[in-house]
One Martini backbone bead per residue (centre of mass of N, CA, C, O) as a GRO file, in nm:
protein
  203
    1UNK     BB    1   1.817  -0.704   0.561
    2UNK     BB    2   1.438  -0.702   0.563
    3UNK     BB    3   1.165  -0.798   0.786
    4UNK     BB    4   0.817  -0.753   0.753
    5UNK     BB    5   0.749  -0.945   1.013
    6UNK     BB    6   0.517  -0.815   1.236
    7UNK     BB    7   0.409  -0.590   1.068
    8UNK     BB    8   0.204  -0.318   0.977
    9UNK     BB    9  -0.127  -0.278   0.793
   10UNK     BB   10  -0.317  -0.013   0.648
   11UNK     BB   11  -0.602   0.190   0.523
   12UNK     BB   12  -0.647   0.305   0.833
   13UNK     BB   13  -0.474   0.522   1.066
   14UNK     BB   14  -0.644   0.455   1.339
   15UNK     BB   15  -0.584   0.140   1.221
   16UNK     BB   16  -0.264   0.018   1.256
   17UNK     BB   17  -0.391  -0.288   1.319
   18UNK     BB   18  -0.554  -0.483   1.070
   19UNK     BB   19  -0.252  -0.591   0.967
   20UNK     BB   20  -0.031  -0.899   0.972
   21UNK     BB   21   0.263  -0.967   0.906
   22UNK     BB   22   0.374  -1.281   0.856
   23UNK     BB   23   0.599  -1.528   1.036
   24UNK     BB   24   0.604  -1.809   0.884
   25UNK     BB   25   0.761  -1.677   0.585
   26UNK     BB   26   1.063  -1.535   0.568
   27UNK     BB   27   1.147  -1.554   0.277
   28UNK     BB   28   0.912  -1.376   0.193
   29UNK     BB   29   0.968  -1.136   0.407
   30UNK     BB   30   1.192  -1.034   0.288
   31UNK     BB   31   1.443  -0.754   0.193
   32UNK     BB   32   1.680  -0.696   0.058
   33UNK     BB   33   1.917  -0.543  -0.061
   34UNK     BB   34   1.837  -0.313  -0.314
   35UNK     BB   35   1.522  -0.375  -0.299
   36UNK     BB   36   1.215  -0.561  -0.331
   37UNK     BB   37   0.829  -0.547  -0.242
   38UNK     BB   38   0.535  -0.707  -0.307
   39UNK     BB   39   0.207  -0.620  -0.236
   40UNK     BB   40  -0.116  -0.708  -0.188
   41UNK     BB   41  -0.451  -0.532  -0.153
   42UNK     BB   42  -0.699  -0.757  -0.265
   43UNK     BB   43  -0.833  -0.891  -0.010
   44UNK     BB   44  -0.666  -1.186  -0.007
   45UNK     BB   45  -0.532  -1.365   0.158
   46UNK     BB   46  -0.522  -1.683   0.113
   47UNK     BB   47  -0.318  -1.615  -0.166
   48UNK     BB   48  -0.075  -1.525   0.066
   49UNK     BB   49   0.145  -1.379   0.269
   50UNK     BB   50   0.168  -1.109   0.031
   51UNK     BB   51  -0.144  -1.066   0.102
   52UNK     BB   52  -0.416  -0.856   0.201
   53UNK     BB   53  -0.676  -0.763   0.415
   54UNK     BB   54  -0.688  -0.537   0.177
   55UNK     BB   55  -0.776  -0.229   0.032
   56UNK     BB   56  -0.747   0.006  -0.210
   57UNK     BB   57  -0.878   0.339  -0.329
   58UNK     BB   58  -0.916   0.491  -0.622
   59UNK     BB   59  -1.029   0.818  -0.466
   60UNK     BB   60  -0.868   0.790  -0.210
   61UNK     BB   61  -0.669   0.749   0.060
   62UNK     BB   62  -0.493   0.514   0.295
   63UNK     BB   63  -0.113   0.408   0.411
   64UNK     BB   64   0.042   0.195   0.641
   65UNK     BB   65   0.319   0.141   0.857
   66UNK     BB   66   0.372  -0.074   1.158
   67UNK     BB   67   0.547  -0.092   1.489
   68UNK     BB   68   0.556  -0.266   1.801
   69UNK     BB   69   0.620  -0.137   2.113
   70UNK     BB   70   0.624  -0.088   2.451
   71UNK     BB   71   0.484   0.204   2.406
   72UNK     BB   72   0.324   0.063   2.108
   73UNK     BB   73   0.199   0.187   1.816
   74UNK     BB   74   0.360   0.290   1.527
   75UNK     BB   75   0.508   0.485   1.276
   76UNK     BB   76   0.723   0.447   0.982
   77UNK     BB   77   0.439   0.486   0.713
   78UNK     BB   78   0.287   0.719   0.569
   79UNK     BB   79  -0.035   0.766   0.316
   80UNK     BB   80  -0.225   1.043   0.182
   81UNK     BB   81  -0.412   0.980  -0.113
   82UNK     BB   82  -0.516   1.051  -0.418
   83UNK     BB   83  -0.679   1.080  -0.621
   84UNK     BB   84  -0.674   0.833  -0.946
   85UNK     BB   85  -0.558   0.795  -1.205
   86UNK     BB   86  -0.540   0.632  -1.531
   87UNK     BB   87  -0.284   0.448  -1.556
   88UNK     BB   88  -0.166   0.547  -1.251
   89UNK     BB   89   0.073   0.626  -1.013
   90UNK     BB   90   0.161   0.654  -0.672
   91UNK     BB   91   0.513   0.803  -0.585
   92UNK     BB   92   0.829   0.830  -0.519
   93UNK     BB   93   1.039   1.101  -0.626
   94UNK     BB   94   1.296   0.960  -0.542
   95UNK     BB   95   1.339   0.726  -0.378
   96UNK     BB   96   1.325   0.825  -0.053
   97UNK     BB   97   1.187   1.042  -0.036
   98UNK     BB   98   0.948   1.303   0.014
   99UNK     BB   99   0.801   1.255  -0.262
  100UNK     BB  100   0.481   1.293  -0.440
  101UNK     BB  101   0.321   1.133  -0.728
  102UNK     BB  102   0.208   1.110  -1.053
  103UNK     BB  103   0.263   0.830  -1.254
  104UNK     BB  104   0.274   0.689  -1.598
  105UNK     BB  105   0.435   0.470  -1.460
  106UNK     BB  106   0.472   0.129  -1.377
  107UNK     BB  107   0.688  -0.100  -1.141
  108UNK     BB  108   0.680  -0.339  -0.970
  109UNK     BB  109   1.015  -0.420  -0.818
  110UNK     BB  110   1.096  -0.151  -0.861
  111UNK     BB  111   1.168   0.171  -0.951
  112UNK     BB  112   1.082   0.490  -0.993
  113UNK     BB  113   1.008   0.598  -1.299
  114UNK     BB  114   1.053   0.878  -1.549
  115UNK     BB  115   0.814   0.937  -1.781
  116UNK     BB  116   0.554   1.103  -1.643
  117UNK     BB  117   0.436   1.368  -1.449
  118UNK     BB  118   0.144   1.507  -1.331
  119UNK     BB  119  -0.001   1.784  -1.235
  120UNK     BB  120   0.145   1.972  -0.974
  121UNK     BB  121   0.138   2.047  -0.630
  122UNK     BB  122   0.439   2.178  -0.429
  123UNK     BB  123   0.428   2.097  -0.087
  124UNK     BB  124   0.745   2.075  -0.056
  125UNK     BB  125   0.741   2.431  -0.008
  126UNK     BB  126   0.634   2.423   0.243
  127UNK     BB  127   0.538   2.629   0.515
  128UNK     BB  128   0.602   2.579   0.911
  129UNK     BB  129   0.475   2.784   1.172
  130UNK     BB  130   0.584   2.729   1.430
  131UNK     BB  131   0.870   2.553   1.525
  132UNK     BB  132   0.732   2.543   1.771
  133UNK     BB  133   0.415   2.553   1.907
  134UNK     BB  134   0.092   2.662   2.065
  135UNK     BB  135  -0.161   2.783   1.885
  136UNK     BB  136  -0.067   2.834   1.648
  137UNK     BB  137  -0.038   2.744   1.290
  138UNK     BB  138   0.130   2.806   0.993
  139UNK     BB  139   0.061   2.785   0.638
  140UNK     BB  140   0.295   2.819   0.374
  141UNK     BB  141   0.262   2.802   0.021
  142UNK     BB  142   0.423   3.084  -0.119
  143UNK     BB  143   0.141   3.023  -0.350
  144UNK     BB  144  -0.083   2.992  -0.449
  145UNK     BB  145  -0.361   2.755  -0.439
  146UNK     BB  146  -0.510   2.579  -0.718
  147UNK     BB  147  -0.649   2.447  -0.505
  148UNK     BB  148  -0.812   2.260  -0.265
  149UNK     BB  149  -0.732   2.216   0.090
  150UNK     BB  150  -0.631   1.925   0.295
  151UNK     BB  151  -0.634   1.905   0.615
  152UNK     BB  152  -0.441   1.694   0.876
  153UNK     BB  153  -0.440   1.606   1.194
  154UNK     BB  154  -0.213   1.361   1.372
  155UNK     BB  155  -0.110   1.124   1.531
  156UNK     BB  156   0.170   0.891   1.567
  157UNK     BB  157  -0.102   0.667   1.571
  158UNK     BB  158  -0.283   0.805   1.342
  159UNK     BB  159  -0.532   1.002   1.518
  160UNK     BB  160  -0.768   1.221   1.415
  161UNK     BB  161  -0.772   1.577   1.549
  162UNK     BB  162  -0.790   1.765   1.231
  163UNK     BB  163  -1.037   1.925   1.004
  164UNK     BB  164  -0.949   2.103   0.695
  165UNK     BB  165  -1.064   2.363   0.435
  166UNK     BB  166  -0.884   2.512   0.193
  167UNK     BB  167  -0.915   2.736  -0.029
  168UNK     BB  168  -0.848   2.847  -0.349
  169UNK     BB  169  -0.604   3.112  -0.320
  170UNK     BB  170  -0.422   3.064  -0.112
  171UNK     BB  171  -0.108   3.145   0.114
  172UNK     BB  172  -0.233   3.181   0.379
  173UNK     BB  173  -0.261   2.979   0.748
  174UNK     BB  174  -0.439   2.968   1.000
  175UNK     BB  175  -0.388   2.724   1.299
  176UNK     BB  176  -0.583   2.582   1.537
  177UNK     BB  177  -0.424   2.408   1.866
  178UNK     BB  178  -0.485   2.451   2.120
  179UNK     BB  179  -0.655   2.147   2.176
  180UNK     BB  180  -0.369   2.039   2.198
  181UNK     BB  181  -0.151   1.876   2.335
  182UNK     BB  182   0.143   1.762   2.378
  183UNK     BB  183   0.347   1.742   2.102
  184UNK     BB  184   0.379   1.519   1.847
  185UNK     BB  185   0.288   1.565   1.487
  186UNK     BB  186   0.081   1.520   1.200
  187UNK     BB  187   0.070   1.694   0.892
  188UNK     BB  188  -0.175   1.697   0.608
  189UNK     BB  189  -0.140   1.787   0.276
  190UNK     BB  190  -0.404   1.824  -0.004
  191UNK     BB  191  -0.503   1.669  -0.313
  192UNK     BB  192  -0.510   1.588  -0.653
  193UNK     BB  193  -0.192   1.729  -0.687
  194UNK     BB  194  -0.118   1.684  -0.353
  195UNK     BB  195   0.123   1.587  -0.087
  196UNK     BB  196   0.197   1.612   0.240
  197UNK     BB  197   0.408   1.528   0.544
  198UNK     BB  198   0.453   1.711   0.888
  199UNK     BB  199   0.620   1.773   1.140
  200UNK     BB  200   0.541   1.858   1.509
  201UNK     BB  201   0.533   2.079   1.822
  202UNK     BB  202   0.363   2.094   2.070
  203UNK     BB  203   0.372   2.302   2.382
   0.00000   0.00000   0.00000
């Protein structure tokens, strides 16, 4: 089992601390071998321990869960979602994968299950080099990407850095890192129809 207790919540990447669940219910924010945990995003933190101080935003926003080490607070998982279609969902198919799809179906506290899945670009084919990088890092997208691209690269502390936005029908693109200090970073490519982040090392 995992416990919840003491992890941090938020809709906004730069501020990785904005919700902290509580440790006062262990039984509750437990979340057993092969199971789930629903958290409510309804800004109503009053109505219980598992309901959050934040809302998520139907029109495509940020949600991130973070854990305080020695040396700060670090991100476990993050993702920036696009608009949302009516009555779909938005999540990983399948489960723990890195892909992340607009489901036809709601699953609350159960597996995210295959049953419409609408029209998307697979950013997941995107090439990335080189990796590590100097000053330029290149984004392949394999073949040209259907609609605009937004890029966004963030500090592992989620702290956005840079972004650009790449036009409809473009197959590469090459992003000036020149200003950016050493270290691992976090590139986020985006759109209406597709998600994905990847990590770099900037040298």
């Amino acid at each position: 089992p995992v416990n919840l207790a003491g992890l941090y919540l938020t809709n906004n990447l730069q501020i990785p601390d904005s919700f902290v669940i509580s440790d006062k219910a262990p039984s509750l924010t437990e979340i057993p071998a092969h199971s789930f945990k629903v958290l409510w995003a309804d800004n109503e933190p009053e109505q219980g321990f598992l309901h959050l101080g934040f809302n998520l935003a139907k029109d495509g926003g940020q949600v991130g869960i973070a854990q305080r080490t020695e040396k700060g607070i670090f991100y476990i998982d993050s993702i920036s979602y696009p608009k949302l279609k009516d009555n779909y969902s938005y999540g990983r198919y399948t489960d723990a994968t890195k892909r992340w799809f607009m489901l036809g179906r709601m699953t609350p506290g159960e597996s995210n299950v295959y049953t419409e899945i609408a029209a998307i670009e697979d950013f997941n084919m995107v090439l990335l080099y080189p990796n590590p990088a100097r000053d330029y890092i290149t984004i392949d997208f394999t073949e040209p990407s259907g609609m605009d691209v937004e890029i966004t690269i963030f500090s592992v502390t989620g702290q956005e850095l840079l972004r650009i936005s790449i036009p409809a029908g473009t197959t590469t693109a090459d992003c000036n890192i020149s200003e950016l200090p050493k270290g691992l970073f976090l590139i986020n490519l985006r759109n209406d129809l597709s998600n994905v982040t990847i990590k770099f090392l900037k040298e």
